[in-house]
PyMOL Python script that loads the backbone (N, CA, C, O; Angstrom):
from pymol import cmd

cmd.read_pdbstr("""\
ATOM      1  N   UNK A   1     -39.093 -14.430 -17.964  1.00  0.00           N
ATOM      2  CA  UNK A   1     -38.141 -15.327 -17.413  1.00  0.00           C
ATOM      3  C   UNK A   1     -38.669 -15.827 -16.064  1.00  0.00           C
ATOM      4  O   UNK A   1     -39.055 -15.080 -15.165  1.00  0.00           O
ATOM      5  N   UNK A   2     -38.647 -17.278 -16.007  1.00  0.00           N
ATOM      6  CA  UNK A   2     -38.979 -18.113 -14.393  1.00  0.00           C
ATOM      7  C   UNK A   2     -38.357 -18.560 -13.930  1.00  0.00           C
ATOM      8  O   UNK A   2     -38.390 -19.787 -13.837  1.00  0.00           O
ATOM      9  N   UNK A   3     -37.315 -17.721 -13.302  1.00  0.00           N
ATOM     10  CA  UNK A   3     -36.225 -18.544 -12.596  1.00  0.00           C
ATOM     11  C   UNK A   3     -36.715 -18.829 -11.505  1.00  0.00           C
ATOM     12  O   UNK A   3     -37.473 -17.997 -11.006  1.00  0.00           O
ATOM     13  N   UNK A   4     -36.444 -20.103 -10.775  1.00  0.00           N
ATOM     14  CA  UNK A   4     -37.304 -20.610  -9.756  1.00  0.00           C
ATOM     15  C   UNK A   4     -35.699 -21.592  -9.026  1.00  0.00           C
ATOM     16  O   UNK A   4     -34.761 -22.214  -9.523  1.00  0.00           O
ATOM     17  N   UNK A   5     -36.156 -21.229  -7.623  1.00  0.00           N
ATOM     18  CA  UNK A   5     -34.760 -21.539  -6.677  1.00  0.00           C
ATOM     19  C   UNK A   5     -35.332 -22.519  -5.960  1.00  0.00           C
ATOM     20  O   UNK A   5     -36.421 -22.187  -5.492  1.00  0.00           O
ATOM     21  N   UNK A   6     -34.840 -24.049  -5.610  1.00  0.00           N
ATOM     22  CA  UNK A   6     -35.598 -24.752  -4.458  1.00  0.00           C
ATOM     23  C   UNK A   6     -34.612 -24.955  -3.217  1.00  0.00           C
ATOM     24  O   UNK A   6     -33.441 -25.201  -3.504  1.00  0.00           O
ATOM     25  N   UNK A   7     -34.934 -24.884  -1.982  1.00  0.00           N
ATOM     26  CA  UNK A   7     -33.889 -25.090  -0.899  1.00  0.00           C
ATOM     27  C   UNK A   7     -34.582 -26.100  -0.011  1.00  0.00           C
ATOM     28  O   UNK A   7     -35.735 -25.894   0.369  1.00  0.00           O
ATOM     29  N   UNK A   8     -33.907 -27.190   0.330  1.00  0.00           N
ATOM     30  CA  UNK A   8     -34.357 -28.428   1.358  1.00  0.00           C
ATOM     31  C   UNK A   8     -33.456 -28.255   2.571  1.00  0.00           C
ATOM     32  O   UNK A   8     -32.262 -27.979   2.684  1.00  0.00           O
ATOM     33  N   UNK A   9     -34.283 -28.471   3.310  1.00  0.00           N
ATOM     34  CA  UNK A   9     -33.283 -28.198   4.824  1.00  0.00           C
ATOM     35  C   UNK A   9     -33.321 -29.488   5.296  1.00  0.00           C
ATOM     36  O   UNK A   9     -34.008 -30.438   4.922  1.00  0.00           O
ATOM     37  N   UNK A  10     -32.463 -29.399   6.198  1.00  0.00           N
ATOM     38  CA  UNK A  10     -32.374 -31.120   7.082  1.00  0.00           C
ATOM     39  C   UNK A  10     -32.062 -30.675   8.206  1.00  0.00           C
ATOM     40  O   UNK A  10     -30.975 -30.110   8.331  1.00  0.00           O
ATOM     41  N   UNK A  11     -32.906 -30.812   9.264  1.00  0.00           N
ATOM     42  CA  UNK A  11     -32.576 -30.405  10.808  1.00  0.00           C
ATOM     43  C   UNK A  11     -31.735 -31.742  11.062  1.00  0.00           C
ATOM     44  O   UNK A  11     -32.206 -32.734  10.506  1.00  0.00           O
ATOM     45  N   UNK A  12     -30.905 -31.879  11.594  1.00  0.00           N
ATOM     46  CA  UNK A  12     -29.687 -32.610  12.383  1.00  0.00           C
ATOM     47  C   UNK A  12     -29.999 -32.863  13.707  1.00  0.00           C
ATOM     48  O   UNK A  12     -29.953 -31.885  14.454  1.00  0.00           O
ATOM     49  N   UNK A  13     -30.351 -34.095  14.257  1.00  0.00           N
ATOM     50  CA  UNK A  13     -30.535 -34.064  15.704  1.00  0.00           C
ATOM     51  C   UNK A  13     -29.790 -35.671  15.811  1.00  0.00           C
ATOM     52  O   UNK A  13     -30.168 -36.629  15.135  1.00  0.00           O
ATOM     53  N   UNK A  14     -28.933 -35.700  16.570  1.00  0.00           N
ATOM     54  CA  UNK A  14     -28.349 -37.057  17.582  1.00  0.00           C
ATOM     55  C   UNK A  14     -29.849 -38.096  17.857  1.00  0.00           C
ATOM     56  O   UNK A  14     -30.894 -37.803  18.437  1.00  0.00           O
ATOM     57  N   UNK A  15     -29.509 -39.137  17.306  1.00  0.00           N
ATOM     58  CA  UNK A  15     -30.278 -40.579  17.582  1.00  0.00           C
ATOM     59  C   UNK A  15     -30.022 -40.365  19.402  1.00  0.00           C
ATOM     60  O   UNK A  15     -30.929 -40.252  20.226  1.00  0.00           O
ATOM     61  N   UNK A  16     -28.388 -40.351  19.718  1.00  0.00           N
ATOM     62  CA  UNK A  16     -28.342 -40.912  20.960  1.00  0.00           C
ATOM     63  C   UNK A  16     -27.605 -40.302  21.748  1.00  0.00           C
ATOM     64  O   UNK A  16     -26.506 -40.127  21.222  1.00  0.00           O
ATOM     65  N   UNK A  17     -27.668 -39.879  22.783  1.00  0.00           N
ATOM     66  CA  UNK A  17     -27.085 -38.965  23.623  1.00  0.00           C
ATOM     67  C   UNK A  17     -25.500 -38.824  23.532  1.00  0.00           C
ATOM     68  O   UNK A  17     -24.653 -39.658  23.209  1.00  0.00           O
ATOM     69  N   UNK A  18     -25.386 -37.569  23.903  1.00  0.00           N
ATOM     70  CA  UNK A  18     -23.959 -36.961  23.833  1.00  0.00           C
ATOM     71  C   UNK A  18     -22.649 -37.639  23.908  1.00  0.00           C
ATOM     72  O   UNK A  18     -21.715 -37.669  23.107  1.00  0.00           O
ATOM     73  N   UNK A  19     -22.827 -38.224  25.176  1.00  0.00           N
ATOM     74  CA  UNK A  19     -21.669 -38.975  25.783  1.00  0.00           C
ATOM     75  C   UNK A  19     -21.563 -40.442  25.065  1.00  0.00           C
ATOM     76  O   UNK A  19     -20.465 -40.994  24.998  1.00  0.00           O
ATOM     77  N   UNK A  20     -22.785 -41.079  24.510  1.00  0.00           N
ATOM     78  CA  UNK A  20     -22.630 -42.152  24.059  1.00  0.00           C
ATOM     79  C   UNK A  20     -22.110 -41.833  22.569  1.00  0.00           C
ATOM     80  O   UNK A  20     -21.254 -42.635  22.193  1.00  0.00           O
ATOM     81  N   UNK A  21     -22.407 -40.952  21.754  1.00  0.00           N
ATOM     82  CA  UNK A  21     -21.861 -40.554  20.363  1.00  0.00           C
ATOM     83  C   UNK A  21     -20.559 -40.312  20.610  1.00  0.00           C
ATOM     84  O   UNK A  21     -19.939 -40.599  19.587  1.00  0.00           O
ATOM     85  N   UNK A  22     -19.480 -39.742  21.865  1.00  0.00           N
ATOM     86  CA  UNK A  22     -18.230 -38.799  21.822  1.00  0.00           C
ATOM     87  C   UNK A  22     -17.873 -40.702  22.535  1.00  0.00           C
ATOM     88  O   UNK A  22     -16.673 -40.967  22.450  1.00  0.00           O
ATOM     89  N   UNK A  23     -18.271 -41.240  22.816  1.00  0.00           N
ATOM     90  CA  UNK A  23     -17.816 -43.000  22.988  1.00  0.00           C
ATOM     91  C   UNK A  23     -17.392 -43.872  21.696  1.00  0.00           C
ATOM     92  O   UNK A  23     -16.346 -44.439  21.380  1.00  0.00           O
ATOM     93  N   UNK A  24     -18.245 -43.777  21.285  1.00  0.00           N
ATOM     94  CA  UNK A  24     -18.533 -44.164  19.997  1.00  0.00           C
ATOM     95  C   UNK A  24     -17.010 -43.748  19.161  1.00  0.00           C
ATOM     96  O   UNK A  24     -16.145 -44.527  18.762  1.00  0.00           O
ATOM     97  N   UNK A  25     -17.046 -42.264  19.068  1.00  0.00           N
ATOM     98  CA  UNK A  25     -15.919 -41.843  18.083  1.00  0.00           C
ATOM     99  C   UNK A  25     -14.603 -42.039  19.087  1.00  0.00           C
ATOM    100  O   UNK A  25     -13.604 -41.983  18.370  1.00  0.00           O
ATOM    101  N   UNK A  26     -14.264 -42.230  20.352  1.00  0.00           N
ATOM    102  CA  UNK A  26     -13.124 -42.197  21.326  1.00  0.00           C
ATOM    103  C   UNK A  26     -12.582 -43.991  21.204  1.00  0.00           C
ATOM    104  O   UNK A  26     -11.459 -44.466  21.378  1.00  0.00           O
ATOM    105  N   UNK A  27     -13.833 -44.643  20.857  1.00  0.00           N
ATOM    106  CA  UNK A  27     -14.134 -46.387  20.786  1.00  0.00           C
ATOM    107  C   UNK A  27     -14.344 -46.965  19.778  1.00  0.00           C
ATOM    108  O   UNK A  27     -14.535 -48.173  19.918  1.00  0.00           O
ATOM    109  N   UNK A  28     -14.397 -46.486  18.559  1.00  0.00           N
ATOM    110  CA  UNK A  28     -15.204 -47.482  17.567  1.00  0.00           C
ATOM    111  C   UNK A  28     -15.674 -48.811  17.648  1.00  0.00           C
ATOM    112  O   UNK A  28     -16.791 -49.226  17.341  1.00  0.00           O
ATOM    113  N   UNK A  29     -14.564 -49.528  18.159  1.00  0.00           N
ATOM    114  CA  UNK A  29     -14.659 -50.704  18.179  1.00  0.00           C
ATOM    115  C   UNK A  29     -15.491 -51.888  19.631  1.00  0.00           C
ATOM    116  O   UNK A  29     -15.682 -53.099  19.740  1.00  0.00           O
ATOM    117  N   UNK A  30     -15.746 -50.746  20.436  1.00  0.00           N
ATOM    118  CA  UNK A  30     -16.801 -50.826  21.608  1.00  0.00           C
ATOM    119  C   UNK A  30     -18.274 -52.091  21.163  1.00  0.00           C
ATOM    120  O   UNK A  30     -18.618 -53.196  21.583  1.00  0.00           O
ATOM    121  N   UNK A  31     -18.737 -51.199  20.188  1.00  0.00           N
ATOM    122  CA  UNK A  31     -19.895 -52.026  19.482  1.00  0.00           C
ATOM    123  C   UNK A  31     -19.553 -53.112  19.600  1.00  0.00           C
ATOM    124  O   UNK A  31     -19.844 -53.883  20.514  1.00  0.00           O
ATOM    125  N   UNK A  32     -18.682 -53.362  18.395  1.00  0.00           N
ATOM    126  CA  UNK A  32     -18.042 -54.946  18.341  1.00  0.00           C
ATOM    127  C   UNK A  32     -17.332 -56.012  19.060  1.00  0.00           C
ATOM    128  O   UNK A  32     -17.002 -57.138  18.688  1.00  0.00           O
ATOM    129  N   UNK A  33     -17.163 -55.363  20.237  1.00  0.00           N
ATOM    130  CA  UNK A  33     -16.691 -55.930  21.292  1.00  0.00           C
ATOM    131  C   UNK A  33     -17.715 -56.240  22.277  1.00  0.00           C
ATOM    132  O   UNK A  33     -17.658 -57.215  23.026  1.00  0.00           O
ATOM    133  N   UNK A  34     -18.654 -55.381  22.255  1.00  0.00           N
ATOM    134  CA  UNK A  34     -19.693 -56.235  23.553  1.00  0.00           C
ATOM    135  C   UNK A  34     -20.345 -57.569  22.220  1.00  0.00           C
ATOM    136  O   UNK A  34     -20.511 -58.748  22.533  1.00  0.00           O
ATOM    137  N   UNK A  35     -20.587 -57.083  20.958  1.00  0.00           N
ATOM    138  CA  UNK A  35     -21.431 -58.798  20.477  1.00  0.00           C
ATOM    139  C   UNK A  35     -20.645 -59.722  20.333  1.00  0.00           C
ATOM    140  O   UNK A  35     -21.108 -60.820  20.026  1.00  0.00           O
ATOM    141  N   UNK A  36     -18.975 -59.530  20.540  1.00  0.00           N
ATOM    142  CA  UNK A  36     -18.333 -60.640  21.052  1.00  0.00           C
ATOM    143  C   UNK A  36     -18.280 -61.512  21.634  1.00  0.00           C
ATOM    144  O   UNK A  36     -18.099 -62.711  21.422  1.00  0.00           O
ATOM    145  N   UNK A  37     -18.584 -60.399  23.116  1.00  0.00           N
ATOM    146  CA  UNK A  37     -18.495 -60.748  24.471  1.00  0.00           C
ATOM    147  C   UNK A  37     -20.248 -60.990  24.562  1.00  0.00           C
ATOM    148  O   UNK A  37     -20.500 -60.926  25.765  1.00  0.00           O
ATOM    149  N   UNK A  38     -21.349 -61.200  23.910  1.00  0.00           N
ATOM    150  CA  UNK A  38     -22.377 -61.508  23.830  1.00  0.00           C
ATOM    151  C   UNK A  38     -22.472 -62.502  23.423  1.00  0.00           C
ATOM    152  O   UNK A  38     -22.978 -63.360  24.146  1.00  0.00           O
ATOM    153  N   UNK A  39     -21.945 -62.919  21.815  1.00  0.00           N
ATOM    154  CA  UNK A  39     -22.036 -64.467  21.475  1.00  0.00           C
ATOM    155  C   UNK A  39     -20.881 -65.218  22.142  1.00  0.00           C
ATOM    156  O   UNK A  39     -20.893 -66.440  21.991  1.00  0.00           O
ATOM    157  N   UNK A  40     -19.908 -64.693  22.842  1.00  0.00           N
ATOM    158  CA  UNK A  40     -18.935 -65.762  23.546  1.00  0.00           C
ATOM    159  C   UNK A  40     -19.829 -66.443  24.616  1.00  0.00           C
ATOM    160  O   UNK A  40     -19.673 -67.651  24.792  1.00  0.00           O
ATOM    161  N   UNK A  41     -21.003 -65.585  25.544  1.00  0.00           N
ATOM    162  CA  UNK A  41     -21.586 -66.353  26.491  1.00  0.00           C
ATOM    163  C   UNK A  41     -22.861 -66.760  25.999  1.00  0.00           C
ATOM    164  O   UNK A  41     -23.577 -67.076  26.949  1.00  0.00           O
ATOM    165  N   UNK A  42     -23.482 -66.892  24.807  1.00  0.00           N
ATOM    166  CA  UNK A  42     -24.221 -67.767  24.462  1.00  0.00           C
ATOM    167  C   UNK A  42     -23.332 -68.665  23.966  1.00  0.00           C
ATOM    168  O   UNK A  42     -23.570 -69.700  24.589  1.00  0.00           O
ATOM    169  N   UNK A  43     -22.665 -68.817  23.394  1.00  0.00           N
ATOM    170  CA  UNK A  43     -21.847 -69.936  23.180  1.00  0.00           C
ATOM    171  C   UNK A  43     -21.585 -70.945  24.266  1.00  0.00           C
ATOM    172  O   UNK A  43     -21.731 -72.151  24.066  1.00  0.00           O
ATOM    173  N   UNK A  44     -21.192 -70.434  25.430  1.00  0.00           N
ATOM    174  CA  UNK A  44     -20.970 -70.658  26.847  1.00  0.00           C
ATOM    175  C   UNK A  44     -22.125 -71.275  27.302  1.00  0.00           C
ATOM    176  O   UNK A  44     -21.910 -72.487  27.321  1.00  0.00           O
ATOM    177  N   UNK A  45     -23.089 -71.055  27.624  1.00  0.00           N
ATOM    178  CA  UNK A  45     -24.662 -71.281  27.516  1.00  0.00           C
ATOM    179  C   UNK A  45     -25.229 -72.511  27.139  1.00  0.00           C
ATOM    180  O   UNK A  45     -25.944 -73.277  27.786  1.00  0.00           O
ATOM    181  N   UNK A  46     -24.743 -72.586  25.845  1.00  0.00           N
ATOM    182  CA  UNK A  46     -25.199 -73.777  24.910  1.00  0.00           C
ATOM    183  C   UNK A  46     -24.149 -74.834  24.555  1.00  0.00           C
ATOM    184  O   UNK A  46     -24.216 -75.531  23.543  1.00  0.00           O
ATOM    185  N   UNK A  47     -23.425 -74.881  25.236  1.00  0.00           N
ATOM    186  CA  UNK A  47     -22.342 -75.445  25.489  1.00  0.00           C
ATOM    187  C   UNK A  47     -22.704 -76.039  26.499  1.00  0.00           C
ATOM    188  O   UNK A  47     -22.876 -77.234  26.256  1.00  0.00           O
ATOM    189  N   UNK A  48     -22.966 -75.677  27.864  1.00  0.00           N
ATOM    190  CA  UNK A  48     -23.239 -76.304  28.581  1.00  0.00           C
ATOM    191  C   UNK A  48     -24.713 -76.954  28.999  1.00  0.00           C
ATOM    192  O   UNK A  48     -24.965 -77.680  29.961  1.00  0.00           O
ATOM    193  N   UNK A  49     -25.536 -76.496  28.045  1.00  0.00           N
ATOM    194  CA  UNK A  49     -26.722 -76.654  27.776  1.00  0.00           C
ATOM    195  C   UNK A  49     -26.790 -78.459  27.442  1.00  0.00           C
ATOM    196  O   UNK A  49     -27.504 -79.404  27.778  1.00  0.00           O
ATOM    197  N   UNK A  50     -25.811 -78.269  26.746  1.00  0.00           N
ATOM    198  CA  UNK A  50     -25.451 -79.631  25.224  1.00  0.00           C
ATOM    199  C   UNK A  50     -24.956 -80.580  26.220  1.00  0.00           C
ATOM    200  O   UNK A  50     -25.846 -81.394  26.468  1.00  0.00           O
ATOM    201  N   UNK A  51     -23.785 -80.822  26.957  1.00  0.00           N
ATOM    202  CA  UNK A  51     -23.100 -81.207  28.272  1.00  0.00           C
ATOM    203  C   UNK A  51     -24.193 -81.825  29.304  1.00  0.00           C
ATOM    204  O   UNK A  51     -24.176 -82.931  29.844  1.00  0.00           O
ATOM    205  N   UNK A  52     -25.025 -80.914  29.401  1.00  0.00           N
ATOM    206  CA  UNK A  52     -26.158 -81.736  30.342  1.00  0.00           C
ATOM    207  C   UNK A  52     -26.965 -82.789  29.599  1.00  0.00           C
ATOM    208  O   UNK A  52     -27.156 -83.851  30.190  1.00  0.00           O
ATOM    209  N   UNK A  53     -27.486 -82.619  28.313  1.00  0.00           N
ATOM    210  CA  UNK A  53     -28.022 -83.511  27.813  1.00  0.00           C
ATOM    211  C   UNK A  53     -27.381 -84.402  27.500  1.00  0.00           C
ATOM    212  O   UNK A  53     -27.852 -85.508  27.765  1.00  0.00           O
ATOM    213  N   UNK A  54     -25.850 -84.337  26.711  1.00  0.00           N
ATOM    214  CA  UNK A  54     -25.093 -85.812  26.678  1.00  0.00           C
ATOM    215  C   UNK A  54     -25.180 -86.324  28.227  1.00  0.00           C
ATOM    216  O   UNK A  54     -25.778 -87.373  28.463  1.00  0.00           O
ATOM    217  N   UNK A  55     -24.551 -85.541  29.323  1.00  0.00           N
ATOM    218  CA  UNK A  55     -24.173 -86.596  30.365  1.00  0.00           C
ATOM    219  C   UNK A  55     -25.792 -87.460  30.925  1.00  0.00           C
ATOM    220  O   UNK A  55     -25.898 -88.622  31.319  1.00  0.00           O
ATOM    221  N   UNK A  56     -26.512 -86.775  30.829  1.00  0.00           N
ATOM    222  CA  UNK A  56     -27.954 -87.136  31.059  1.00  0.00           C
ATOM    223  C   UNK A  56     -28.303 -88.721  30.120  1.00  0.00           C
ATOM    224  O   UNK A  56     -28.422 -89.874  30.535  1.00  0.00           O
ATOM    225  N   UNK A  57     -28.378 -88.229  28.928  1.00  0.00           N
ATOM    226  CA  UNK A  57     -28.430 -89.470  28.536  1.00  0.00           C
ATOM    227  C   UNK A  57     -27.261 -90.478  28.024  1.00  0.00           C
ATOM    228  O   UNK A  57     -27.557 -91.248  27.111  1.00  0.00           O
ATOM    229  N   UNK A  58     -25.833 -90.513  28.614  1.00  0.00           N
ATOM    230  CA  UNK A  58     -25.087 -91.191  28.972  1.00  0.00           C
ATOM    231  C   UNK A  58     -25.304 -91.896  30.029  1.00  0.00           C
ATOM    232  O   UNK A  58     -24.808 -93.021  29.969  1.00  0.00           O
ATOM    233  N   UNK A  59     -25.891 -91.636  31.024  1.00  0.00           N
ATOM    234  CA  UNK A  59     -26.274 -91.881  32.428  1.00  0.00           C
ATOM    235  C   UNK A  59     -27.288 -92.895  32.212  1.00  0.00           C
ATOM    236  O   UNK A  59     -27.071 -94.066  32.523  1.00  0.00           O
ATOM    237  N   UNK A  60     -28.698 -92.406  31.551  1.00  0.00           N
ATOM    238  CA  UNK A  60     -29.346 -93.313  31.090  1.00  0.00           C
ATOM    239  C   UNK A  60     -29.628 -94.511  30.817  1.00  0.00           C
ATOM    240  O   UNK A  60     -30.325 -95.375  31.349  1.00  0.00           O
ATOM    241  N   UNK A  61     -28.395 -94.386  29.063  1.00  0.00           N
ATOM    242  CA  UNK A  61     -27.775 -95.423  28.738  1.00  0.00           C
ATOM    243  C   UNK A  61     -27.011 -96.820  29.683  1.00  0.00           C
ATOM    244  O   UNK A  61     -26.922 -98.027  29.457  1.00  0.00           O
ATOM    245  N   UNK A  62     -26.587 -95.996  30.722  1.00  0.00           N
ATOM    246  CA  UNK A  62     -25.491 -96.937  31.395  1.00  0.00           C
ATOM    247  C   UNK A  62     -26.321 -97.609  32.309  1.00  0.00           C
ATOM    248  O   UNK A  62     -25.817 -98.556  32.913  1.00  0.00           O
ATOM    249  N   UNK A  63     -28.092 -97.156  32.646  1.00  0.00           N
ATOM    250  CA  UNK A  63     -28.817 -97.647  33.767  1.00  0.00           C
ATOM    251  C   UNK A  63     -29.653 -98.830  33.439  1.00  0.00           C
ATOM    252  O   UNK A  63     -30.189 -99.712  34.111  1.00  0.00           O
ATOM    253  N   UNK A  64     -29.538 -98.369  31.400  1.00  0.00           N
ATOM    254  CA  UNK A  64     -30.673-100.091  31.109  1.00  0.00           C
ATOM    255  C   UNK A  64     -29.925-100.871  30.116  1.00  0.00           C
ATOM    256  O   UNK A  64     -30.382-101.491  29.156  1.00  0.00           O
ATOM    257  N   UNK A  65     -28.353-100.709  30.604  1.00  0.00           N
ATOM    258  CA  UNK A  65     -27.203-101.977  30.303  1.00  0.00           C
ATOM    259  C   UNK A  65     -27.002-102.331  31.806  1.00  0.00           C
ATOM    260  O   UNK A  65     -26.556-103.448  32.068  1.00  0.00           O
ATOM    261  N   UNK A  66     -27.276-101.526  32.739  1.00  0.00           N
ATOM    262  CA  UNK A  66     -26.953-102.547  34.493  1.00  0.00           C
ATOM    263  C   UNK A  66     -28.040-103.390  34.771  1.00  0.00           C
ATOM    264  O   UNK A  66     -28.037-104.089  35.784  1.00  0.00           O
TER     265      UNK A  66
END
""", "prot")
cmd.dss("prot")
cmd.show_as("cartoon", "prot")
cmd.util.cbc("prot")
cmd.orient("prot")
């Protein structure tokens, strides 16, 4: 008879420090709130990005109709 036993271990270690994991579970929703507050100011950004180029070449426009 070959009875044969296999055992796999998995050491467990934290990606990321203590306080940021016990955040995480106190916050869930933390994550998703800063790429909010991340694409709200690229939005912001390119928004006003866009604003300079219309008024720019509005300006333009209005200098080779005078």
């Amino acid at each position: 008879m070959n009875n044969k036993a296999y055992r796999s271990e998995e050491s467990l270690t934290l990606k990321s420090p203590l306080i940021e994991a016990v955040n995480k579970i106190r916050n869930p929703n933390q994550a998703l709130e800063n790429k909010i507050d991340n694409i709200s100011e690229v939005v912001k950004q390119l928004s006003q990005k866009v604003g300079s180029i219309l008024n720019s070449k509005a300006i333009g426009y209005n200098e080779i109709n005078n």
